[in-house]
N, CA, C and O atoms as a Tinker XYZ file with bonds, in Angstrom:
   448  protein
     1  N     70.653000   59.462000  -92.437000    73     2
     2  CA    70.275000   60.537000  -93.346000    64     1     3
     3  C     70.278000   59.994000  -94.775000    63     2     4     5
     4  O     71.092000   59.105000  -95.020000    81     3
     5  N     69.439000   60.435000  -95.780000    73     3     6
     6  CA    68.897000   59.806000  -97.189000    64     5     7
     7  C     70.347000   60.732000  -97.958000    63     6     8     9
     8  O     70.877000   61.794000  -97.633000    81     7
     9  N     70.614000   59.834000  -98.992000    73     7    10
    10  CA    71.369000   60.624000  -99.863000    64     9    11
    11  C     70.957000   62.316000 -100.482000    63    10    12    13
    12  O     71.569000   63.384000 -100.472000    81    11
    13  N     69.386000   61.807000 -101.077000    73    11    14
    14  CA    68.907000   62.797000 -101.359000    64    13    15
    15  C     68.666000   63.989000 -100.471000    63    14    16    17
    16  O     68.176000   64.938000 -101.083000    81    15
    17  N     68.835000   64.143000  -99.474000    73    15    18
    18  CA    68.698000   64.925000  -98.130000    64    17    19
    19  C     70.264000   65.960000  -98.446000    63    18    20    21
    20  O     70.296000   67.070000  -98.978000    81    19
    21  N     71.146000   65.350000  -98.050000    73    19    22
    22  CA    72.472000   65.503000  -98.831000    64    21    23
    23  C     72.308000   66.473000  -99.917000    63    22    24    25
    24  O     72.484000   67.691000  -99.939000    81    23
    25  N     71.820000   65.407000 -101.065000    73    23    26
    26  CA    72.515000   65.958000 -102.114000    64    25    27
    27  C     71.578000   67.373000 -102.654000    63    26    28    29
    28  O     71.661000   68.013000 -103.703000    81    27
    29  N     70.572000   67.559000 -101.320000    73    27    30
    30  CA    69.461000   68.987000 -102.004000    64    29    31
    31  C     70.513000   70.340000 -101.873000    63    30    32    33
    32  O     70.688000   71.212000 -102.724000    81    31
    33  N     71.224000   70.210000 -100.374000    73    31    34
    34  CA    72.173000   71.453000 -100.533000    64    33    35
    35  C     73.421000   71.509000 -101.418000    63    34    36    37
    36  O     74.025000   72.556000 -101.653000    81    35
    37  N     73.790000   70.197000 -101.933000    73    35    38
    38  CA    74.791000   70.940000 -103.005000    64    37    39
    39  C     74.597000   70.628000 -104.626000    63    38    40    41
    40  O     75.569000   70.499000 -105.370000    81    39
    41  N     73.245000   70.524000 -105.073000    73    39    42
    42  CA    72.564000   70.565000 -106.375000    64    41    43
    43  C     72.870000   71.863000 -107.179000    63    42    44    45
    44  O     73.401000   71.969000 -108.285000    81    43
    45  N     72.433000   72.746000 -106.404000    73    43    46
    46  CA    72.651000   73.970000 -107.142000    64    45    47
    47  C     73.904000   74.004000 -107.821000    63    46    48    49
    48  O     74.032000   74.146000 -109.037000    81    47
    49  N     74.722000   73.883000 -107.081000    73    47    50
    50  CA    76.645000   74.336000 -107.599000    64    49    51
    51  C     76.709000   73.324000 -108.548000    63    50    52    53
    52  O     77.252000   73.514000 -109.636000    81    51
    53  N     76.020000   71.878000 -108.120000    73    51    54
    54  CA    76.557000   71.052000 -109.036000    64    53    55
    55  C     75.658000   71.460000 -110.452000    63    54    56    57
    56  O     76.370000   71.750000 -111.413000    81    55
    57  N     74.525000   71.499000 -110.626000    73    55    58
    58  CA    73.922000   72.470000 -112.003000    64    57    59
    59  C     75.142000   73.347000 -112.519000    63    58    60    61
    60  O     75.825000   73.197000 -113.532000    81    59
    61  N     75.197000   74.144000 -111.687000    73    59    62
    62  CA    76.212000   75.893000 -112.736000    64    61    63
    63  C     77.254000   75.016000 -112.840000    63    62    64    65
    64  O     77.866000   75.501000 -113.792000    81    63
    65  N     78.056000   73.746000 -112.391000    73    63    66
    66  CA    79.101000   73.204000 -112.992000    64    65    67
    67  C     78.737000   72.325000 -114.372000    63    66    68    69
    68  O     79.656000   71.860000 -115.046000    81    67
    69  N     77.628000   72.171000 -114.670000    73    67    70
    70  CA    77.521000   70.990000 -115.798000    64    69    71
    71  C     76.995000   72.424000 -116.675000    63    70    72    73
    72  O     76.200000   71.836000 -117.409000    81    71
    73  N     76.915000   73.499000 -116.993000    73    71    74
    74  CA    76.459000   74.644000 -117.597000    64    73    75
    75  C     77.537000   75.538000 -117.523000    63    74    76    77
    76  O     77.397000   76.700000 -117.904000    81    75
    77  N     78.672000   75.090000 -117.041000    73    75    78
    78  CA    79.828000   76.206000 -117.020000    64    77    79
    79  C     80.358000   76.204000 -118.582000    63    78    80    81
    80  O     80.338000   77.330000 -119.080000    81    79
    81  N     80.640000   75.571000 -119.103000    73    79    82
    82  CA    81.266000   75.244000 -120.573000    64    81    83
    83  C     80.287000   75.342000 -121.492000    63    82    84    85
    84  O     80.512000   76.293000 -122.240000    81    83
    85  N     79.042000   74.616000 -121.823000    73    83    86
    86  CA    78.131000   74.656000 -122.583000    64    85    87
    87  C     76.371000   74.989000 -122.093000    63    86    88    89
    88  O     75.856000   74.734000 -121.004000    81    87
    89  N     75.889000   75.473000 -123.009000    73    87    90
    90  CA    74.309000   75.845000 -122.890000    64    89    91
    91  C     73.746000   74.367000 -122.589000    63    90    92    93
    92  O     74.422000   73.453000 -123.061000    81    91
    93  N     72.385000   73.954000 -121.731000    73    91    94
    94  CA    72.118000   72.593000 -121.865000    64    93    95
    95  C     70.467000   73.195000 -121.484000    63    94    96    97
    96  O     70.179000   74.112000 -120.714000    81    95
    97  N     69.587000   72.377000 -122.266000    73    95    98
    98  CA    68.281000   72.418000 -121.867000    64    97    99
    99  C     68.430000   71.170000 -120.913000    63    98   100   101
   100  O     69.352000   70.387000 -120.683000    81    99
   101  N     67.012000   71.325000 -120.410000    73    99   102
   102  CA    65.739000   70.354000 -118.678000    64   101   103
   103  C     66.379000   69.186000 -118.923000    63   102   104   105
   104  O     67.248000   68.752000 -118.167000    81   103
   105  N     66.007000   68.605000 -119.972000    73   103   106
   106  CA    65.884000   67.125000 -120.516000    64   105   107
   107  C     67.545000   66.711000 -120.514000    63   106   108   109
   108  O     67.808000   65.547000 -120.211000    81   107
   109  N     68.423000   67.436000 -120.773000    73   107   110
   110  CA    69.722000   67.138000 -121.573000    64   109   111
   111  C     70.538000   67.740000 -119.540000    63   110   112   113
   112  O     71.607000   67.245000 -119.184000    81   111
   113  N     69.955000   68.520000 -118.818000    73   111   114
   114  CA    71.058000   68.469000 -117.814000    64   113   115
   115  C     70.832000   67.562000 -117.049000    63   114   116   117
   116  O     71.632000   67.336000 -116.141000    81   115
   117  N     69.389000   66.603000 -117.249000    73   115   118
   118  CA    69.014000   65.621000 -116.329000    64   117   119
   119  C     69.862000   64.189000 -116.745000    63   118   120   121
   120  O     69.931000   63.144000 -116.098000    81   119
   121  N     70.431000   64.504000 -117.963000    73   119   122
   122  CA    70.976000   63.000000 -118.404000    64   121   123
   123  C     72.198000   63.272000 -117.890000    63   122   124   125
   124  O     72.825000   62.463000 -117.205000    81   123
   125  N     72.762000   64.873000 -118.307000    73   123   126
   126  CA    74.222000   64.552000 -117.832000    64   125   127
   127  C     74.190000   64.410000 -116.611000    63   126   128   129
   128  O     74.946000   63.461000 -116.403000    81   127
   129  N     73.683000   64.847000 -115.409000    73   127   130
   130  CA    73.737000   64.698000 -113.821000    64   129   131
   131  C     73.965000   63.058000 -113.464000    63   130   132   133
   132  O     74.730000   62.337000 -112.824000    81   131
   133  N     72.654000   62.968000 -114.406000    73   131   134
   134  CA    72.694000   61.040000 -114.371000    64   133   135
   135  C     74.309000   60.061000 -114.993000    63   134   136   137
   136  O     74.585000   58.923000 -114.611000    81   135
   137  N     75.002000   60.739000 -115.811000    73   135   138
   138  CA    75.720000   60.382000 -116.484000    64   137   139
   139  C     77.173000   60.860000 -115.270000    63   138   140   141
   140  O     78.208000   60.205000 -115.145000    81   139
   141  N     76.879000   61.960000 -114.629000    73   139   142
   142  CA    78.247000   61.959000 -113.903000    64   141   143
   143  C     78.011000   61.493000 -112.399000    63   142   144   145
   144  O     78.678000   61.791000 -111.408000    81   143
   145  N     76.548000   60.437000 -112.520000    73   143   146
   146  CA    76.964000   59.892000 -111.313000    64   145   147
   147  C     75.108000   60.191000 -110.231000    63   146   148   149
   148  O     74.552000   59.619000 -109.294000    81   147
   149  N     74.887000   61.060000 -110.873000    73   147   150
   150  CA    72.834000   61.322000 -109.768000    64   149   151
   151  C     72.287000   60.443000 -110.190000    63   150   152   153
   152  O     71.646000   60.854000 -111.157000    81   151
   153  N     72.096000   59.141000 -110.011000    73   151   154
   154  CA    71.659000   58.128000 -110.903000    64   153   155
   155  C     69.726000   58.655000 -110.434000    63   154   156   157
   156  O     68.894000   58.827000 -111.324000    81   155
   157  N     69.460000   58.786000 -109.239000    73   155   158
   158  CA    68.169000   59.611000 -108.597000    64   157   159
   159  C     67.730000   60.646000 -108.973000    63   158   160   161
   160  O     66.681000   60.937000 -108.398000    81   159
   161  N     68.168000   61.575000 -109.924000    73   159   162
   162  CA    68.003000   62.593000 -110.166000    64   161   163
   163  C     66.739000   62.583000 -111.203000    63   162   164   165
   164  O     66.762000   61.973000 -112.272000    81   163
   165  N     65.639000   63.349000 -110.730000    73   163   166
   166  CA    64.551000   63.359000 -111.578000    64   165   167
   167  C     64.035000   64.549000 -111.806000    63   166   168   169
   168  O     64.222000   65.427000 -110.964000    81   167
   169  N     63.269000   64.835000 -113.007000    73   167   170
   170  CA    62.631000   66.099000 -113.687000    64   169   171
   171  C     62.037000   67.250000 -112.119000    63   170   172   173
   172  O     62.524000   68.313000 -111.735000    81   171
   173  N     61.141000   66.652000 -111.696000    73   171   174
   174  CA    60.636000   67.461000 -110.482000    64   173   175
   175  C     61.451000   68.101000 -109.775000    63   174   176   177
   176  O     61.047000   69.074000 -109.139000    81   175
   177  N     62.896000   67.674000 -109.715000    73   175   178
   178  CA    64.095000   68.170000 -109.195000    64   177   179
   179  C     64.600000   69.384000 -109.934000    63   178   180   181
   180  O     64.639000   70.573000 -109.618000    81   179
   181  N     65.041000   68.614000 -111.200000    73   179   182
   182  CA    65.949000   69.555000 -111.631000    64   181   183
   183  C     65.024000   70.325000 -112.236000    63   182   184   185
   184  O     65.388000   71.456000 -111.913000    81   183
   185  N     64.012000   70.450000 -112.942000    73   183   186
   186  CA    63.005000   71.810000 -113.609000    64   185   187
   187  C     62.901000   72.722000 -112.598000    63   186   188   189
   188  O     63.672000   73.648000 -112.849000    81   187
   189  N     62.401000   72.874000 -111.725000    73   187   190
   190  CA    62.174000   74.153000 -110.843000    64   189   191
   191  C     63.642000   74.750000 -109.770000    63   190   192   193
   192  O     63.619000   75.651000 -108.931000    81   191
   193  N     64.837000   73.853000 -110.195000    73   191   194
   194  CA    65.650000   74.076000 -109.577000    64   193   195
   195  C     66.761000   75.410000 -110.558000    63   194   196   197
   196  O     67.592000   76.262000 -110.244000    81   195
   197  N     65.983000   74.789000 -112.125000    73   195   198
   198  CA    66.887000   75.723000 -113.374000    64   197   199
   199  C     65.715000   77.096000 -113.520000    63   198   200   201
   200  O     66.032000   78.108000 -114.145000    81   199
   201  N     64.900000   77.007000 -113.120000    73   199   202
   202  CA    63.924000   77.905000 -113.119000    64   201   203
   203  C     64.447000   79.439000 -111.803000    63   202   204   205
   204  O     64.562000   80.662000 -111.883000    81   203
   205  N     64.612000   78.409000 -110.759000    73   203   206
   206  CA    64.971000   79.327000 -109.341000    64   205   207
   207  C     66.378000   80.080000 -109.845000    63   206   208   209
   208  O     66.351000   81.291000 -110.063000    81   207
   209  N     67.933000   79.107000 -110.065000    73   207   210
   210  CA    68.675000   79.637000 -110.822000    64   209   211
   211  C     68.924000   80.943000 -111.683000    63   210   212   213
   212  O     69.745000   81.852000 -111.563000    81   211
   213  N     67.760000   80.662000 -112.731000    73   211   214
   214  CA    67.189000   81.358000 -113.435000    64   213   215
   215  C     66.924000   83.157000 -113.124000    63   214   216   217
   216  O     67.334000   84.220000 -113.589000    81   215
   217  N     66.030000   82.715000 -112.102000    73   215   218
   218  CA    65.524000   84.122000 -111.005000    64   217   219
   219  C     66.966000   84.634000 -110.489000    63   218   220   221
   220  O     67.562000   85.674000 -110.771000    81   219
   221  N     67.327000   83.582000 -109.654000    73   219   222
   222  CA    68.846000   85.051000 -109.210000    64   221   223
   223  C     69.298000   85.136000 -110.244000    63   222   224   225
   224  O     70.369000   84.620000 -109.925000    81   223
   225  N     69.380000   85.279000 -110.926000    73   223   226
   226  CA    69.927000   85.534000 -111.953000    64   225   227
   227  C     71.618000   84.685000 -112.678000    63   226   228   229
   228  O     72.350000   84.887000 -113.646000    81   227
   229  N     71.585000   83.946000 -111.795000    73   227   230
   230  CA    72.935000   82.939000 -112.349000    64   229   231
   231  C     73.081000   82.273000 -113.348000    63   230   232   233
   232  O     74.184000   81.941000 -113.781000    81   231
   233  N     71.535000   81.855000 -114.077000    73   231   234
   234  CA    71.429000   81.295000 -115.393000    64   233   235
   235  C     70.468000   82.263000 -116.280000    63   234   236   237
   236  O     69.647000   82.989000 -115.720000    81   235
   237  N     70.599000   82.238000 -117.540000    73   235   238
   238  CA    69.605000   82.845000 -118.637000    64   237   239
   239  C     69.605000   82.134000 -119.247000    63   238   240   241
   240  O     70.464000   81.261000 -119.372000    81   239
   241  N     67.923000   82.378000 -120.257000    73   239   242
   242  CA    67.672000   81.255000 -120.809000    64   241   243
   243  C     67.175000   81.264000 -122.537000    63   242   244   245
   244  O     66.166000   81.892000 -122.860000    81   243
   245  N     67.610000   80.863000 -123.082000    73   243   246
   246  CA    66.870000   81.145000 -125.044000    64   245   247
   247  C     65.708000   80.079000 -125.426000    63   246   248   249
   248  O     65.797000   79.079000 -124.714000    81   247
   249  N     65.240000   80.055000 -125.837000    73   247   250
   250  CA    63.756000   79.172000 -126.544000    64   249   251
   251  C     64.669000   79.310000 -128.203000    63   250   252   253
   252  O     64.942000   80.269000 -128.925000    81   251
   253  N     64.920000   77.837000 -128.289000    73   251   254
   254  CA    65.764000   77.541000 -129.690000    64   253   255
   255  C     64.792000   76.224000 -130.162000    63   254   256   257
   256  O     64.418000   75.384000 -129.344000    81   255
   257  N     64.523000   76.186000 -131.273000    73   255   258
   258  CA    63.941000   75.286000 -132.142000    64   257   259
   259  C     64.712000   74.004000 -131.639000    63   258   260   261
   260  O     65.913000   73.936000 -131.378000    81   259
   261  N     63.701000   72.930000 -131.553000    73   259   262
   262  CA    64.570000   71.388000 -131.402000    64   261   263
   263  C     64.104000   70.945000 -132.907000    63   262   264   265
   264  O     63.193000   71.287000 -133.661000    81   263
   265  N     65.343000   69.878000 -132.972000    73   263   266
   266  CA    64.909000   69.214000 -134.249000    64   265   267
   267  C     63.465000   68.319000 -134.281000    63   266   268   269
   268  O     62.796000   68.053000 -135.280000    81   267
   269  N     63.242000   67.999000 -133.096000    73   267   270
   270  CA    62.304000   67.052000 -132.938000    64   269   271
   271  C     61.279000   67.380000 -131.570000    63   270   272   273
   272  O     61.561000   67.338000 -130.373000    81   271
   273  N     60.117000   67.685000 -132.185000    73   271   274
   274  CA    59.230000   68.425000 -131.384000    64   273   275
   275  C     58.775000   69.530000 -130.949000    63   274   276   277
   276  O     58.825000   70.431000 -131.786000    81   275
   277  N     58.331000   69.819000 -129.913000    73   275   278
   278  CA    58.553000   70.913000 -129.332000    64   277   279
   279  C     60.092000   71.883000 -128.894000    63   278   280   281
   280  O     61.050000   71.337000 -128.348000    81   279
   281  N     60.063000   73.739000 -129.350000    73   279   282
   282  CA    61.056000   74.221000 -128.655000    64   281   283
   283  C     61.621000   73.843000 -127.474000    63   282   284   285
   284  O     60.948000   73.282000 -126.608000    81   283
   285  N     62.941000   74.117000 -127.320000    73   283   286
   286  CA    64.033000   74.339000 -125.846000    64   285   287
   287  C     64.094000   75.188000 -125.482000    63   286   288   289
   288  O     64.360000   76.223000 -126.093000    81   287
   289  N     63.858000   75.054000 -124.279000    73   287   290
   290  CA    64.557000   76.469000 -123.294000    64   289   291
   291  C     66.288000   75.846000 -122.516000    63   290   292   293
   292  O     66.568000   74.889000 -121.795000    81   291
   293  N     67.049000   76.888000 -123.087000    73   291   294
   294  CA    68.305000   75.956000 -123.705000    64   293   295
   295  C     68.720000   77.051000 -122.580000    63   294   296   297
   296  O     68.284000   78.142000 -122.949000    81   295
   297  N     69.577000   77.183000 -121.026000    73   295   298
   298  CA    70.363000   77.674000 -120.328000    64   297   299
   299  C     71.804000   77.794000 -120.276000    63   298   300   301
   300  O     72.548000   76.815000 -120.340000    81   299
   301  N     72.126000   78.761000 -120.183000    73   299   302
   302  CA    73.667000   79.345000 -119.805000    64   301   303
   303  C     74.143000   79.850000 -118.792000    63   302   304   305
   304  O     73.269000   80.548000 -118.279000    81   303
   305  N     75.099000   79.877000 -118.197000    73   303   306
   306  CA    75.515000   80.555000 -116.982000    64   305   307
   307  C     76.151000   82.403000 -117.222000    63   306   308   309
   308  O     76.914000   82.834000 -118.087000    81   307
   309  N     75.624000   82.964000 -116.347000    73   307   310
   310  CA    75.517000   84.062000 -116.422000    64   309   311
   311  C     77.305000   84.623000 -115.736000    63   310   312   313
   312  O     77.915000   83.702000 -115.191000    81   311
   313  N     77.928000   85.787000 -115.768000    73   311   314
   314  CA    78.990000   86.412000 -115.258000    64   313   315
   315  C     78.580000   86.111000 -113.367000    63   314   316   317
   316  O     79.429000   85.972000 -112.487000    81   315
   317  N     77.148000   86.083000 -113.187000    73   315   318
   318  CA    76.759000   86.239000 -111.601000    64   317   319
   319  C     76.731000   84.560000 -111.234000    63   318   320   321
   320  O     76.998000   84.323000 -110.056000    81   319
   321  N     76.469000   83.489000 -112.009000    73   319   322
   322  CA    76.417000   82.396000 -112.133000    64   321   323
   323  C     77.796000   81.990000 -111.812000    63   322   324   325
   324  O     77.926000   81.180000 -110.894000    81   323
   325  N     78.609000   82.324000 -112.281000    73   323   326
   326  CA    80.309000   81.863000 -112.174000    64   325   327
   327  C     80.902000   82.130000 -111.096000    63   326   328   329
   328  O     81.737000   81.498000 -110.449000    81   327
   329  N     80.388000   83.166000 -110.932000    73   327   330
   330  CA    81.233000   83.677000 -109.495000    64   329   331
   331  C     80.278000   83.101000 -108.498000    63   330   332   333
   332  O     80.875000   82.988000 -107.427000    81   331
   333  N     79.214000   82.749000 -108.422000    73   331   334
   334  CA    78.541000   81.830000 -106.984000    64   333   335
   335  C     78.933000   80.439000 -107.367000    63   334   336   337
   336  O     78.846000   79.673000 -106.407000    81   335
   337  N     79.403000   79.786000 -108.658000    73   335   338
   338  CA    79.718000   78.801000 -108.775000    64   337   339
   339  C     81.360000   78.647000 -107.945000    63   338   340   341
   340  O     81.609000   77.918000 -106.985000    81   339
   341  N     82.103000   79.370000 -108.507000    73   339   342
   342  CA    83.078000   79.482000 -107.573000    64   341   343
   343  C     82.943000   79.633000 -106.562000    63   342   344   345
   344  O     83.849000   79.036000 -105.981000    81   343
   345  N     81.999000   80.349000 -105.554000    73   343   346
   346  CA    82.242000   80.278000 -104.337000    64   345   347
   347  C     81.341000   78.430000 -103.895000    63   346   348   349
   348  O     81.548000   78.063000 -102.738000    81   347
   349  N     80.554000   77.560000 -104.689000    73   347   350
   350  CA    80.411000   76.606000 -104.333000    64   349   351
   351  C     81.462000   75.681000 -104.326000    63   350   352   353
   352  O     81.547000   74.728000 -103.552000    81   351
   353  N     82.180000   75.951000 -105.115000    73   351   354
   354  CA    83.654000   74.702000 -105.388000    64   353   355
   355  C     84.109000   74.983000 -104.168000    63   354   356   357
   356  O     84.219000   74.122000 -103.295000    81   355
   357  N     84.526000   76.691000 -103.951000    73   355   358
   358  CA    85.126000   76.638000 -102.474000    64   357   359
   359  C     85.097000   76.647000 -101.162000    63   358   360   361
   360  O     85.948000   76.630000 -100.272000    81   359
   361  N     83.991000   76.675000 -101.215000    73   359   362
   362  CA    83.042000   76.103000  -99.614000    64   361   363
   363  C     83.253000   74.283000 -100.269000    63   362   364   365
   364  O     83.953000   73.564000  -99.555000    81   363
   365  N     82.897000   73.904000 -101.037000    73   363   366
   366  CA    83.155000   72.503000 -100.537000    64   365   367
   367  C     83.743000   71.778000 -100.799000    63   366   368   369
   368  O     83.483000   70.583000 -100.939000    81   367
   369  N     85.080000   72.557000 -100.984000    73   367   370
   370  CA    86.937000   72.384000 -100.754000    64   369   371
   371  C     86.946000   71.978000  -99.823000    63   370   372   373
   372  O     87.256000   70.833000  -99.496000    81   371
   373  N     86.552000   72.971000  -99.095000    73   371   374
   374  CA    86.634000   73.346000  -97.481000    64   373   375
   375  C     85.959000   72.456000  -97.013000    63   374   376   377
   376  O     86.613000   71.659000  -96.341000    81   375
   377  N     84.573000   72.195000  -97.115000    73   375   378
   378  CA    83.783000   71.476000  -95.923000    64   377   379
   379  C     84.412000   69.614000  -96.384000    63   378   380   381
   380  O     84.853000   68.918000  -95.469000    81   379
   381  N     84.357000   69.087000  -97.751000    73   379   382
   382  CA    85.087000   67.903000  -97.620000    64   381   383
   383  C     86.576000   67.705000  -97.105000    63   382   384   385
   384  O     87.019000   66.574000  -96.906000    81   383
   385  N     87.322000   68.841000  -96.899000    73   383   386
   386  CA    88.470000   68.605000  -96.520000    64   385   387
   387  C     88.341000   68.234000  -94.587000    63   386   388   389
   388  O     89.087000   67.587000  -93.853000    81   387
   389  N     86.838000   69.114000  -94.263000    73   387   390
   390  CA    86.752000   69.231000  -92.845000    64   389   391
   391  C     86.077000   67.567000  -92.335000    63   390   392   393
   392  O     86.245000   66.991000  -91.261000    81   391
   393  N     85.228000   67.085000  -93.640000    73   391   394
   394  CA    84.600000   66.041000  -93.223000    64   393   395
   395  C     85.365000   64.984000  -93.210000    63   394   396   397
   396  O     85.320000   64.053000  -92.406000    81   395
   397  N     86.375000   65.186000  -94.484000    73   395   398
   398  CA    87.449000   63.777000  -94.736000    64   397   399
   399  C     88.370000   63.729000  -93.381000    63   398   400   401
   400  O     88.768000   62.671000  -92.893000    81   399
   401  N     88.642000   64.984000  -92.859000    73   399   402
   402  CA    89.810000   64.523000  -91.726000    64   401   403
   403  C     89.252000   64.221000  -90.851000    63   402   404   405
   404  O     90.032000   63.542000  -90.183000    81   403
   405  N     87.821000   64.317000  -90.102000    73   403   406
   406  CA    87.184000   63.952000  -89.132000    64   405   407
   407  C     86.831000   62.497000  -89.395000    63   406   408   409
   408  O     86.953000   61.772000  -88.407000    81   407
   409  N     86.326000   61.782000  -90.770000    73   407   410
   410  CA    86.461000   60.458000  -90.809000    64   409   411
   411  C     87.542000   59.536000  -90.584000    63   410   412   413
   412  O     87.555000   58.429000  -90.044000    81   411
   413  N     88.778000   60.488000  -91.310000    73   411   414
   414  CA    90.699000   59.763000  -91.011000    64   413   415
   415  C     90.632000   59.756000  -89.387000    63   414   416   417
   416  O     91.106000   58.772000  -88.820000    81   415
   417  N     90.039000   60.855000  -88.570000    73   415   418
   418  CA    90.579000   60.472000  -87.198000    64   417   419
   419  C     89.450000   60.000000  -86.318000    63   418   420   421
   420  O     89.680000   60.216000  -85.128000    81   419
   421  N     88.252000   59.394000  -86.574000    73   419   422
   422  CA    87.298000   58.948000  -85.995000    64   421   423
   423  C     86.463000   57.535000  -86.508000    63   422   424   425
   424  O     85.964000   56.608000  -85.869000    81   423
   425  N     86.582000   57.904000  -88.349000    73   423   426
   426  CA    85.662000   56.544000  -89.062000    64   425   427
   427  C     86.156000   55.291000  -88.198000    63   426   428   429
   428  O     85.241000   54.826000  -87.519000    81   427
   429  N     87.419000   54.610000  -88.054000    73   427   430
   430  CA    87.917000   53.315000  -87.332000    64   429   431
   431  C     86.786000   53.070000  -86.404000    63   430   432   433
   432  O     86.005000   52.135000  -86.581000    81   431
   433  N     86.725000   53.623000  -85.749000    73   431   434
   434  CA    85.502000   53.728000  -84.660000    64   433   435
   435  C     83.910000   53.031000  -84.944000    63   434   436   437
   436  O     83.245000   52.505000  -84.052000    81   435
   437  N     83.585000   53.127000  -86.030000    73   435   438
   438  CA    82.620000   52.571000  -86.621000    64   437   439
   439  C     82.733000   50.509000  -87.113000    63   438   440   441
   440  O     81.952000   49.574000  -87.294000    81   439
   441  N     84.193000   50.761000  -87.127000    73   439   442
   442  CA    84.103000   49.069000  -87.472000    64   441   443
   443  C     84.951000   48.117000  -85.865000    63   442   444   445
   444  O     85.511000   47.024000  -85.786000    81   443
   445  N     84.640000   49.275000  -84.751000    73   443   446
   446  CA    85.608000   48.259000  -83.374000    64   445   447
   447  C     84.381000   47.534000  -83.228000    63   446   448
   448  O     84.298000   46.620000  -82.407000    81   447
């Protein structure tokens, strides 16, 4: 299985976590993703993914002047945003705690 395969179902949570503390426009959540580690992470991804967000309503969004160029559409996490963000941390509390102990009592198996 491709990393990216992986990493499509838990993108979302990881977005509302890099937007939990501060507003971030397209351009600026694609560096931090890259910066905490999505080194793969590209525009086609994350634009229509802050857009969908957007729609349930977990993020809102302002059009703020950039210093340089064209406006931002600069996102925040919404009261409905936080609380599905929390329930992503805790589903995958849960599911790495389920995957890590199944590797502790099976990974060996892979190097007999």
């Amino acid at each position: 299985m491709k990393q990216t395969q992986l990493l499509k179902g838990v993108l979302e949570g990881c977005v509302l976590l890099v937007v939990l503390e501060n507003e971030v426009y397209g351009y600026e959540m694609i560096q931090m993703l890259k910066k905490y580690g999505f080194k793969e992470i590209v525009a086609g991804t994350v634009y229509p993914l802050l857009q969908k967000l957007e729609k349930q309503g977990y993020l809102s969004s302002t059009i703020k002047p950039s210093p340089e160029g064209p406006d931002r559409k600069y996102y925040c996490i919404t009261t409905e945003g936080k609380a599905h963000c929390k329930d992503f941390v805790e589903q995958w509390k849960n599911l790495e705690s389920k995957v890590d102990n199944l590797i502790c009592l099976k990974g060996e198996k892979l190097y007999e």
